[in-house]
C-alpha positions in Angstrom: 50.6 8.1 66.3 52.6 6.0 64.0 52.0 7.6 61.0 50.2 4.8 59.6 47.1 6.1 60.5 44.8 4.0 62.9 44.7 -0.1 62.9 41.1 -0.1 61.1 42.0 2.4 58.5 43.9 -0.4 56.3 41.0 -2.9 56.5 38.3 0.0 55.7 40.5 0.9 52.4 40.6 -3.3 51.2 36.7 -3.2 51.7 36.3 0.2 50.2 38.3 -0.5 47.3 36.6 -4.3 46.7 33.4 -2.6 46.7 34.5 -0.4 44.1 35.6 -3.3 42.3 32.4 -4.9 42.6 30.1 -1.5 41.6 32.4 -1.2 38.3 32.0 -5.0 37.4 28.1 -4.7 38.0 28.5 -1.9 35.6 30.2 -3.5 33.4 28.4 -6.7 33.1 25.2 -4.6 33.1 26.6 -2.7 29.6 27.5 -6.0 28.1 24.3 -6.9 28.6 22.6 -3.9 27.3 24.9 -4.6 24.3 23.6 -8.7 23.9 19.8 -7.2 24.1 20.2 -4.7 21.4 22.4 -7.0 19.6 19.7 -9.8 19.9 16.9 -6.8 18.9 19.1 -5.8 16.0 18.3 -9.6 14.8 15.2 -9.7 15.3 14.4 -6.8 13.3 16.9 -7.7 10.5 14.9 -11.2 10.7 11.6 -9.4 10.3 12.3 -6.8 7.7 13.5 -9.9 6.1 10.2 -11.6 5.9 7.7 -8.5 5.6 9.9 -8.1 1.7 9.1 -11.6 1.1 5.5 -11.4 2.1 5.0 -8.7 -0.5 7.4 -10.1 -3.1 5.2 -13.0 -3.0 1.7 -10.6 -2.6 2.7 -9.2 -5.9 3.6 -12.0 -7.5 0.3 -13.7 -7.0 -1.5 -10.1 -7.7 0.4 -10.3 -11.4 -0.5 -13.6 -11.9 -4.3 -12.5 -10.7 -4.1 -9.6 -13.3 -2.5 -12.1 -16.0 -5.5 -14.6 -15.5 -8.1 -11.9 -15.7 -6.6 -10.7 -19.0 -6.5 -13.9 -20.4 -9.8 -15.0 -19.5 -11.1 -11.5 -20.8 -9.4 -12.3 -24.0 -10.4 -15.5 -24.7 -14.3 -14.1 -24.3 -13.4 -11.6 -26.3 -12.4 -14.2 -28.9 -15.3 -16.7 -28.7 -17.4 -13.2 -28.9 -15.5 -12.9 -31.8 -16.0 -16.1 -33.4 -19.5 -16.3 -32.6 -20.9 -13.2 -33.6 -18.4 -12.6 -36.7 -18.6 -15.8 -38.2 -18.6 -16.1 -41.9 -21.9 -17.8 -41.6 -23.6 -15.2 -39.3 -21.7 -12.6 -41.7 -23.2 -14.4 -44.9 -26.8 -14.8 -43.7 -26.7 -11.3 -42.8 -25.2 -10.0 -46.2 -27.3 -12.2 -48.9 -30.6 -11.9 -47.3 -29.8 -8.1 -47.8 -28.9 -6.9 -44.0 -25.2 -5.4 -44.6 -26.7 -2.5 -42.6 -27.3 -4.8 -40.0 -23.8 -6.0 -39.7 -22.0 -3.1 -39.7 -24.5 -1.7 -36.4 -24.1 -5.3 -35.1 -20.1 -3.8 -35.6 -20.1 -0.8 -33.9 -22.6 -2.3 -31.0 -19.6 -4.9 -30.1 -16.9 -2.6 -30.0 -19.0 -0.1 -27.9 -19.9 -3.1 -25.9 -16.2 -4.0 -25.3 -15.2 -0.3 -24.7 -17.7 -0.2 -22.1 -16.5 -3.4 -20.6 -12.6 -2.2 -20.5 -13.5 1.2 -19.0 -15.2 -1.0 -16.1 -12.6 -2.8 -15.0 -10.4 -0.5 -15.4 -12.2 2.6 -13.7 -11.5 1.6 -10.3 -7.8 1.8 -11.0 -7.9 5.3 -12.2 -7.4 8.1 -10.0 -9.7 10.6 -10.7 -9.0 14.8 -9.8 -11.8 16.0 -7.2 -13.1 20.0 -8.5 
């Protein structure tokens, strides 16, 4: 024995340390690609948090100009009520030919008539305790 161990030894450590070379660059690679995938989910996500906040930026938006309409449109009736109703002329008819009674019950019937009306629409909005 020469001390150098046997002629195959030398050839089985080259192979044996190549394959070890090979095992930890498969392990490598297979972390840096681990890394792309959660980097590439990480975008994803950021992409679709993104859009889901302008989805309901915009929902709202178009739910406070649905809620501005509806006032408006609720205003102007009230208005032409208003107008229509509590006209000088209707007013004067009802005060000469000796109804003043009548007006102030015509009066109290429109604003029970518009209470009722705002507690309506707004009813469903309330949140009501259960006993």
């Amino acid at each position: 024995m020469n001390g150098m161990g046997q002629p195959g030894q030398q050839g089985n450590f080259m192979q044996f340390a190549l394959r070890y070379l090979d095992s930890f660059s498969y392990g490598v690679s297979s972390l840096c690609e681990m890394t792309r995938n959660i980097e590439m989910n990480a975008e994803g996500l950021s992409r679709f948090w993104a859009s889901m906040r302008n989805i309901l930026v915009r929902f709202f938006g178009w739910f406070g100009k649905l809620f501005k309409g509806a006032k408006d449109i609720l205003m102007r009736a009230i208005d032409l009520v208003k107008t229509k109703l509590l006209s000088k002329a209707f007013l004067s008819g009802l005060i000469f030919s000796g109804h003043a009674s009548s007006a102030k019950a015509y009066n109290i019937l429109f604003r029970f008539c518009m209470i009722t009306l705002a507690l309506t629409l707004i009813a469903p909005f309330i949140k009501f305790k259960k006993m």
